[in-house]
Every structure is written in C-alpha cells, then in structure tokens.
N, C-alpha and C positions, 0 to 999 in steps of 0.2 A: 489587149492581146487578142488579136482575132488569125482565126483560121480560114481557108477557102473551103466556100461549103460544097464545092464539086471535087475537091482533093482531102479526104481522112486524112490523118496522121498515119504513119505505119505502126505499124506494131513494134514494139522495139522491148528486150530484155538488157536490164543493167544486174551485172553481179560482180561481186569482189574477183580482183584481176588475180590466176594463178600464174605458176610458172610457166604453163604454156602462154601465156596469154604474151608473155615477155617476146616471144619468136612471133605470134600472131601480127603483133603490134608494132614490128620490127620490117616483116613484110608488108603490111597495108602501108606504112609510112615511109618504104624506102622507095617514095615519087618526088620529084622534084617540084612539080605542083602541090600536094599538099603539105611540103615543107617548105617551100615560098616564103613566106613571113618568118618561120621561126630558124631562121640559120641553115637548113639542109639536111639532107637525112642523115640520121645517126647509126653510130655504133650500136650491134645485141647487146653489148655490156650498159646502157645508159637504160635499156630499157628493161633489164634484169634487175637490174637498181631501182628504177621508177617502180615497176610492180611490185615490188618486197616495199617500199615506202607505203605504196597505196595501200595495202594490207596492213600495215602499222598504222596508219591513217582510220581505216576505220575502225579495226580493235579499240583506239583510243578513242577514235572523236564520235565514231556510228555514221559518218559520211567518208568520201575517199574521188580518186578519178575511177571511175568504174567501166569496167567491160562492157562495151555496147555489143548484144547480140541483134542479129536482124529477124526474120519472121521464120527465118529456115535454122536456125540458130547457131549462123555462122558470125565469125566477129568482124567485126567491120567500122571499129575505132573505140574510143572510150569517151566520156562525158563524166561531170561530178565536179565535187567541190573537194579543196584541198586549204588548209592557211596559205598566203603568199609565200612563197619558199625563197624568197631575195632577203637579209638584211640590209644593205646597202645601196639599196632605192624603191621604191613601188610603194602600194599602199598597205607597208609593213605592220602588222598585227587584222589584215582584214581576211575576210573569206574569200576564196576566189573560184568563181567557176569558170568550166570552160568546157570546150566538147574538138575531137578532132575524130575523124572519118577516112576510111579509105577513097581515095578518088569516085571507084565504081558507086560508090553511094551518096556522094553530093546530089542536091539537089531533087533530091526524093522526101525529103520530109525528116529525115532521121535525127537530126541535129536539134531539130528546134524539140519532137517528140522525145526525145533522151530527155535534151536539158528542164522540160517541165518537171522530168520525173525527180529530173536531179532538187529541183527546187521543193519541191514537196519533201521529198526524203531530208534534204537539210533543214527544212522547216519542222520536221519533226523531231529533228535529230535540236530545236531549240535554236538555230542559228537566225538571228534577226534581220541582218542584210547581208549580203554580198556585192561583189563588184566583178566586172568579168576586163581584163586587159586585155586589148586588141589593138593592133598595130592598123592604124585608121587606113593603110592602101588595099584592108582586105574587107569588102565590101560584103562577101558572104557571111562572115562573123559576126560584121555589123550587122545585118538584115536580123540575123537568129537573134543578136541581145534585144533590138529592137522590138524584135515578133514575143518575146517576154515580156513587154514589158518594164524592160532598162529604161535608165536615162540616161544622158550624156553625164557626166559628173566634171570631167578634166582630160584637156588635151595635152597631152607633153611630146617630151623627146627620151627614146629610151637612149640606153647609156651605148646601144650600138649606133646612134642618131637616127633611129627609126621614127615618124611620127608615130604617135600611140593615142589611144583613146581610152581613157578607164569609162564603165558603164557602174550604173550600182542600182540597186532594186532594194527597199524596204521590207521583210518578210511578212513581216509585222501588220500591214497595212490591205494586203493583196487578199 
C-alpha cells in the first residue's frame, strides 16, 4: 500500500450515520454516475433504512458503513464495514467493506483515506479479514481495494449478470 509522496491523503472524519445523514446520502447519490454500477439512484426511504441498520450495526458489532465527513465537515458519502447483507449469494457470513462518495469528491484521495481508517477501526473492533465486492467495469473501486492492499480473491457473475470481482485482505497479517 503506498501513497503519492507529492499528494497527502485528505483529511477525512467517519462517524456513526444519524438521521440527517439519511437526506445527506440521498442527495450525494442521486447522480447517475456514481450510481453506475449499483442499479441507480434510490429512493429517501432505502436510505432511512440503511442509516437506522448502520447504527444497529455498530451498537452491536463496534464497526458499521459510516459517515464520511470531508475537512470542512461536510458529508460527502460513507465508507465502513458491514456483514454481507445477501443470503442467497456472495460471500455469505464475511465482512465486507466498502466506501461510496459524492461525485464532487472523486478522485481526491477520500475513498482510499476513509477506507484505511475503516480498516483499523474493524481491526480493532477484532475482525480478521474482509473482502470488498465490486462490480470489475468499475475501475475506480478497483484502484482503492488495490491501494489497500486487497487481492484478487474471485471473479463471478452477480445474479443481475454483472461481472464482479470479490477483493479480500487478511487483518491479521497487515
């Protein structure tokens, strides 16, 4: 895992997602771009449900998808680990991280700077590996599990016939 030594990481704050975070997360994601891979932007009610999970997420586990703040401490997507939430496909009973962004902040560092932080806190929180799912046409995704330190683990086909790519990282070892 290396960094460019002419570009810092930014600064980036993760906190447990509230209810505003629900309408925050609602606006950064209703882009066509960065809903590209995962189906299309959603409905406020999916993501008033997602942030009430996330907060029972980490109540129980001490990790969750968290609020990503940027340096001015505006939100600007979420990052964090979650169990795999599929029973009927994926890699059922594992960790999974992930990170998603508002458009205006691609590309700045924030994605990769969240998910390290994500990795430490669930390392702390006892979690041994994780794996991150990412649909292989999104090469940004790829670059950030890569820039951790992922590996390839397995290529499939998701059940919407997406190619997909699971990454997975040892905690334990790092």
């Amino acid at each position: 895992m290396t960094t460019s030594p002419t570009r810092p990481l930014p600064a980036t704050q993760l906190r447990v997602p509230t209810d505003e975070d629900a309408h925050a997360w609602h606006r950064a994601f209703d882009d066509p771009d960065v809903m590209e891979f995962l189906g299309g932007p959603a409905e406020l009610s999916l993501y008033e449900e997602f942030t009430a999970r996330q907060r029972l997420h980490d109540a129980r586990l001490g990790y969750c998808l968290w609020t990503v703040l940027d340096e001015e401490g505006a939100v600007i997507g979420f990052t964090g680990a979650q169990p795999w939430p599929r029973e009927d496909w994926g890699p059922i009973g594992e960790i999974e991280i992930g990170w998603r962004l508002a458009r205006p902040a691609w590309g700045r560092g924030y994605a990769h700077a969240a998910a390290l932080a994500t990795l430490e806190r669930v390392r702390e929180a006892g979690v041994p590996h994780v794996v991150a799912m990412i649909d292989a046409r999104n090469a940004r995704s790829v670059a950030v599990a890569e820039r951790l330190g992922m590996t390839l683990a397995e290529e499939f086909t998701s059940p919407r016939g997406n190619p997909g790519l699971r990454y997975a990282l040892d905690l334990r070892t790092r």
